[in-house]
C-alpha positions in Angstrom: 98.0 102.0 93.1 100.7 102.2 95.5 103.5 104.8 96.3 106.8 104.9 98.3 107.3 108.0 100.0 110.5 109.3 101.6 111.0 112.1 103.8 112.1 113.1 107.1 109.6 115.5 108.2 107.0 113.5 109.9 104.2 115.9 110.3 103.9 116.4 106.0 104.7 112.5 105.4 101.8 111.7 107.5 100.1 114.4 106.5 100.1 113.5 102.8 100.1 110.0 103.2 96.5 110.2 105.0 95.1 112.4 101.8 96.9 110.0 99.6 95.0 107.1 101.2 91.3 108.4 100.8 92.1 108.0 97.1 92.4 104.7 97.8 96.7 104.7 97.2 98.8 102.4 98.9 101.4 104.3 100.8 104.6 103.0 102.4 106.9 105.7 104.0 110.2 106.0 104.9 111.8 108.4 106.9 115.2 108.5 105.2 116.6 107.5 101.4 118.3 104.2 102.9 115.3 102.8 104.6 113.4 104.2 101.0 116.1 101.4 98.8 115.3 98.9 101.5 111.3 99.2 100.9 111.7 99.6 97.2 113.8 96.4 97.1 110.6 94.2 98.8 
């Protein structure tokens, strides 16, 4: 599986995306919803 994930707070993205990926998920962030469209879009 894999996951976009947007937001701007650093600390909880990373934070989430690390317990995210010991479940084996996929996890692209982005920091805001514009650079979130341009991931979704690849």
């Amino acid at each position: 599986m894999r996951i976009l994930f947007t937001d701007d707070y650093a600390v909880s993205a990373n934070a989430l995306s690390e317990m995210l990926e010991e479940q084996n998920i996929q996890v692209d962030q982005a920091e805001c919803g514009e650079n979130g469209h341009r991931l979704a879009d690849i």
